[in-house]
LODO-250891 format. One record per residue (C-alpha): residue number from 0; residue in three letters; z, y, x negated. Coordinates in Angstrom, 2 decimals, m for minus. Each point is the difference from the previous one (the first is absolute). Layout:
BEGIN
nr | rest | zz | yy | xx
NUM | ALA | Z | Y | X
...
END
This chain:
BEGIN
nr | rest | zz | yy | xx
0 | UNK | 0.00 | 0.00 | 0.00
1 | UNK | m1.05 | 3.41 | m0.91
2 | UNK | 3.81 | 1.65 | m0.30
3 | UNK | 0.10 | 3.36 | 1.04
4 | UNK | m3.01 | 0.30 | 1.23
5 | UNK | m2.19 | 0.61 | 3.44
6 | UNK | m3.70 | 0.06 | 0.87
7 | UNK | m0.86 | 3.21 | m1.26
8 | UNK | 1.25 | m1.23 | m2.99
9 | UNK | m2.04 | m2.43 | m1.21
10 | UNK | m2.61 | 2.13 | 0.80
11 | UNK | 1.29 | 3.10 | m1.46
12 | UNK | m2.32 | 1.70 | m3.41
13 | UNK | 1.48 | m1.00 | m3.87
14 | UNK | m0.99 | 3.59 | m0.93
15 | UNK | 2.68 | 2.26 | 0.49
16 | UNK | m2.22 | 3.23 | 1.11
17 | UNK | m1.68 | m3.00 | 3.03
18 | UNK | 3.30 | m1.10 | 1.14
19 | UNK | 1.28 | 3.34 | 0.53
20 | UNK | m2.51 | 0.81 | 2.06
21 | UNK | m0.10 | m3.06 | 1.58
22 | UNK | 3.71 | 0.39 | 1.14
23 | UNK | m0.60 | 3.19 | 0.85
24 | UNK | m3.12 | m1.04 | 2.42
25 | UNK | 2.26 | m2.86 | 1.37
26 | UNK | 3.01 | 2.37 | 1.05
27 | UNK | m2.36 | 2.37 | 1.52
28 | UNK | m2.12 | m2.79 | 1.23
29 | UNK | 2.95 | m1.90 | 1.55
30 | UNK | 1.67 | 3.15 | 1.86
31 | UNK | m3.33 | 1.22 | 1.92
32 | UNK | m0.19 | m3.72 | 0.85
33 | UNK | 3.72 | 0.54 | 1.60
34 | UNK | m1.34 | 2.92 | 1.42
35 | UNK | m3.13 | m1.30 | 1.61
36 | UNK | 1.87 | m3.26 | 1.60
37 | UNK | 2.78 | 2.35 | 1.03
38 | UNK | m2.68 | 1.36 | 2.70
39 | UNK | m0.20 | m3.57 | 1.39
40 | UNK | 2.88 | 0.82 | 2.23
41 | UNK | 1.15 | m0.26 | 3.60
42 | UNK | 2.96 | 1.60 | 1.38
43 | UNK | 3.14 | m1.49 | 2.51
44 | UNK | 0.41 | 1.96 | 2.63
45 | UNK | 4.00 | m1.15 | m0.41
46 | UNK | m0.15 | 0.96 | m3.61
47 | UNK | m0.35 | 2.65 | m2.76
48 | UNK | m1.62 | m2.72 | m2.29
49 | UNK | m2.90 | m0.78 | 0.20
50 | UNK | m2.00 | m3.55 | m0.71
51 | UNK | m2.27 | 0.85 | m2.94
52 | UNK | m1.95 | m1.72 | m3.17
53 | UNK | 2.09 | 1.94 | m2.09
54 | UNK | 2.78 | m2.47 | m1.00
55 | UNK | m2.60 | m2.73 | m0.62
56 | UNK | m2.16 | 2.21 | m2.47
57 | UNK | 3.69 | 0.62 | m1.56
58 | UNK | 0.57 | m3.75 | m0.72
59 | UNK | m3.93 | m0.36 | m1.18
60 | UNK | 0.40 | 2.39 | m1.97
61 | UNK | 3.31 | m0.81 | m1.85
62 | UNK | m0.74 | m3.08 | m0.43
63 | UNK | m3.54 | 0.50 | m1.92
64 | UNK | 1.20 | 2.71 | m1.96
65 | UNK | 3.66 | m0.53 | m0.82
66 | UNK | 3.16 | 1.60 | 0.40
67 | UNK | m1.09 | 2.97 | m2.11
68 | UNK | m3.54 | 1.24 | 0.96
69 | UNK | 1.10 | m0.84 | 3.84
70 | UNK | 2.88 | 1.83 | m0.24
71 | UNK | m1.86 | 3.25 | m1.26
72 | UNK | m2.72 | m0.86 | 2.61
73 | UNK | 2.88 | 0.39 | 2.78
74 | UNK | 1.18 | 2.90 | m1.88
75 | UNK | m3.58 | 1.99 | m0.09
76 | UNK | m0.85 | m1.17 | 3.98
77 | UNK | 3.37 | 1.64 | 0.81
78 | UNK | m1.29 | 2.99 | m2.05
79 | UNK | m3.07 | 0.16 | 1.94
80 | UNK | 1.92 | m0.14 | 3.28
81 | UNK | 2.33 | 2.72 | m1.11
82 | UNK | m2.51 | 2.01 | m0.67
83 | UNK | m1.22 | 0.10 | 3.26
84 | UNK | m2.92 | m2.44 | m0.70
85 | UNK | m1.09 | m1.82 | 3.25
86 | UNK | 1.12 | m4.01 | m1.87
87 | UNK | 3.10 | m0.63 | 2.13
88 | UNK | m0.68 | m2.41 | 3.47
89 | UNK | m1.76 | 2.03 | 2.86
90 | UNK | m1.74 | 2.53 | m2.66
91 | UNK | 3.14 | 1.51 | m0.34
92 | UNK | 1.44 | 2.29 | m3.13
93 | UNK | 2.69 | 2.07 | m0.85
94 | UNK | 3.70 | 0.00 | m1.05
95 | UNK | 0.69 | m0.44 | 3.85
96 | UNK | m1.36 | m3.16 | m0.30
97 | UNK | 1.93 | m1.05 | m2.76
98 | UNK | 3.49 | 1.13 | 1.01
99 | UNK | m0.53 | m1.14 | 4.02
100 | UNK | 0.69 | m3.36 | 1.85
101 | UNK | m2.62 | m1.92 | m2.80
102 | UNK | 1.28 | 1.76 | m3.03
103 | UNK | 2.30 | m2.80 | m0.99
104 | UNK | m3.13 | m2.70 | 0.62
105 | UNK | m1.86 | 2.49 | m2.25
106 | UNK | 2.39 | m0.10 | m3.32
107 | UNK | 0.51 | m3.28 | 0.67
108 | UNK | m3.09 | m1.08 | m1.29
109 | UNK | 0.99 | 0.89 | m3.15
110 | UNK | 2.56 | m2.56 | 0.14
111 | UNK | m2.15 | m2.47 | 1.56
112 | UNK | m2.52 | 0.63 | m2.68
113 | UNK | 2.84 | m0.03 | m2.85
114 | UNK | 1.16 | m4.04 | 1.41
115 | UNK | m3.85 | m1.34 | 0.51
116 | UNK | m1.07 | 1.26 | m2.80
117 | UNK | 2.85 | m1.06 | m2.36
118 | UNK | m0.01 | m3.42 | 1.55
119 | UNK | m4.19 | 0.03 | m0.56
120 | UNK | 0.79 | 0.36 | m3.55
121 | UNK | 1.70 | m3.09 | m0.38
122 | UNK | m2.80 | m2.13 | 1.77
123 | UNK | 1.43 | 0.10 | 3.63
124 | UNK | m3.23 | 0.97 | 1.17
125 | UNK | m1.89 | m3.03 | m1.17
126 | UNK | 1.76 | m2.82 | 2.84
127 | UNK | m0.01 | 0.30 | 3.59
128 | UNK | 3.40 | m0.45 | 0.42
129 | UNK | 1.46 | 2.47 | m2.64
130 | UNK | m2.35 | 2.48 | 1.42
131 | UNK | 1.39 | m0.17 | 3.37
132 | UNK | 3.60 | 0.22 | m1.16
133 | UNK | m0.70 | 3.05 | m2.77
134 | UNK | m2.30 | 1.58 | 3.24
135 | UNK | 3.36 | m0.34 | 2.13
136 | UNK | 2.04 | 1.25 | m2.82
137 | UNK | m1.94 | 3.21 | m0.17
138 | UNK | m0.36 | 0.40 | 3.49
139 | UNK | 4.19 | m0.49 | 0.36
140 | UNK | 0.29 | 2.78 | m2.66
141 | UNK | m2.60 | 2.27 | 1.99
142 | UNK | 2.01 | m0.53 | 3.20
143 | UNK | 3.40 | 0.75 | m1.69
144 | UNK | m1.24 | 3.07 | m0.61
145 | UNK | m1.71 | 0.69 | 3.12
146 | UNK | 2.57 | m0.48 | 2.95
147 | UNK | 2.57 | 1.45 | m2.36
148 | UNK | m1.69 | 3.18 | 0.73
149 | UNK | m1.27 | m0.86 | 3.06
150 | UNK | 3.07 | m0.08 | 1.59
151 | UNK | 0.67 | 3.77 | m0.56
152 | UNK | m1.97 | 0.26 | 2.45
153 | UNK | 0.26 | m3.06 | 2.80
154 | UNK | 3.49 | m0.53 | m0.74
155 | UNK | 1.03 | m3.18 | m1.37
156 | UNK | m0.05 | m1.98 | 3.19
157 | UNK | m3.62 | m0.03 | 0.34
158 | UNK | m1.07 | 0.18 | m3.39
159 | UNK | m1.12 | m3.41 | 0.10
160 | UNK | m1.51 | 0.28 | 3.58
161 | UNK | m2.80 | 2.75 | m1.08
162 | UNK | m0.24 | m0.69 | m3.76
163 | UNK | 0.10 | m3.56 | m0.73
164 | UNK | m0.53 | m2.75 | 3.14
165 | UNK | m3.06 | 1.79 | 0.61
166 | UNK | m1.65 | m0.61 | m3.48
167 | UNK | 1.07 | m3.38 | m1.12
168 | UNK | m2.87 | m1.73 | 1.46
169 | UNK | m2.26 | 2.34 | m1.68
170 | UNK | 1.73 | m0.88 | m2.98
171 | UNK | m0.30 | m3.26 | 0.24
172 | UNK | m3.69 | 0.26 | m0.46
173 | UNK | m0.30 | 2.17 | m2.63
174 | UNK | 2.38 | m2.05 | m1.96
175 | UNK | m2.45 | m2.81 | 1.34
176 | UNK | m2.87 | 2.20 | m1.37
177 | UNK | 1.35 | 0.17 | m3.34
178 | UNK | 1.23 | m3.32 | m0.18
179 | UNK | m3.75 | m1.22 | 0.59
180 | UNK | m1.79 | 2.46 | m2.37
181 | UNK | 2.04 | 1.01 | m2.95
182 | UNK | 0.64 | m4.30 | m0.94
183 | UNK | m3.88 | 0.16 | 0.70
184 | UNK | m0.33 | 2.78 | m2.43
185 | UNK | 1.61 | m1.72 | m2.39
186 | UNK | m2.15 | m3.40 | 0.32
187 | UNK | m3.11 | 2.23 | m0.45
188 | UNK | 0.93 | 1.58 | m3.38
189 | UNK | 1.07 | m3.19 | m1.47
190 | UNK | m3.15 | m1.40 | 1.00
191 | UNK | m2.04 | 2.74 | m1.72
192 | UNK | 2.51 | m0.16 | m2.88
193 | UNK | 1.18 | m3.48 | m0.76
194 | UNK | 2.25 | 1.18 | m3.15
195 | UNK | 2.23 | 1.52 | 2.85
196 | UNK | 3.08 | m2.11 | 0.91
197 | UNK | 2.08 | m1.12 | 3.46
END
């Protein structure tokens, strides 16, 4: 096994003026991919959150790039949101945004992106099963962080009612989705480069 390392990787430049670029295109890359899947989004009428793509381009994107370059890719689509850039779910921008009812969903990605992407690093991308369980880890870290703020504003009675129930089937099959492509993934490269290991 490839320690400490993800997809991007393997198939990151040797030369050191390449690979800064290349992270560079990757973090910028990855958070206009957040931002585009974000808009894949339909709203509750019982609840502030809404059901978006957002979460599952998170976990993609931590887990193909690692803890670090996801993390910064979290980091610079928050930017863009702050700024008043139209990335967040709905076309939405602005420091509203950010510090309402989904603010807490929001910074949690950087958490979520911090626990997939560490665990990637250590190869628990590569098997079905530790997939699922690092993809539940990451989303547990996301929610933490979520209804914690959440509940400012619903109370802590109904926290749960309007900010998790809702979404765990939706979660279940985007964990699903990344269980199924990023073990895929990892078949492909080793086929195109057999010095790779399990």
């Amino acid at each position: 096994m490839l320690i400490n390392a993800t997809a991007a990787d393997v198939l990151r430049p040797v030369q050191k003026n390449y690979a800064a670029i290349y992270d560079t295109a990757l973090v910028i890359g990855g958070s206009l991919i957040i931002g585009l899947l974000a808009q894949v989004s339909v709203w509750l009428p019982f609840s502030p959150i809404p059901v978006s793509g957002q979460t599952l381009a998170v976990l993609m994107m931590a887990a193909l790039l690692g803890r670090n370059r996801a993390v910064m890719c979290v980091f610079a689509y928050l930017a863009q949101g702050a700024a008043g850039m139209p990335v967040f779910a709905a076309g939405r921008g602005g420091l509203a945004v950010l510090f309402g009812p989904t603010g807490g969903y929001l910074f949690g990605f950087i958490a979520a992106a911090y626990v997939a992407g560490s665990l990637a690093q250590i190869g628990w991308d590569r098997k079905v099963a530790s997939t699922i369980l690092a993809m539940i880890l990451a989303s547990a870290a996301m929610y933490a962080c979520g209804l914690l703020w959440l509940s400012l504003f619903t109370g802590v009675r109904n926290v749960f009612i309007v900010g998790l129930y809702p979404f765990i089937i939706g979660d279940l099959l985007k964990i699903a989705i990344a269980a199924a492509v990023l073990p895929l993934g990892w078949k492909i490269l080793r086929a195109v480069n057999p010095g790779l290991k399990n």
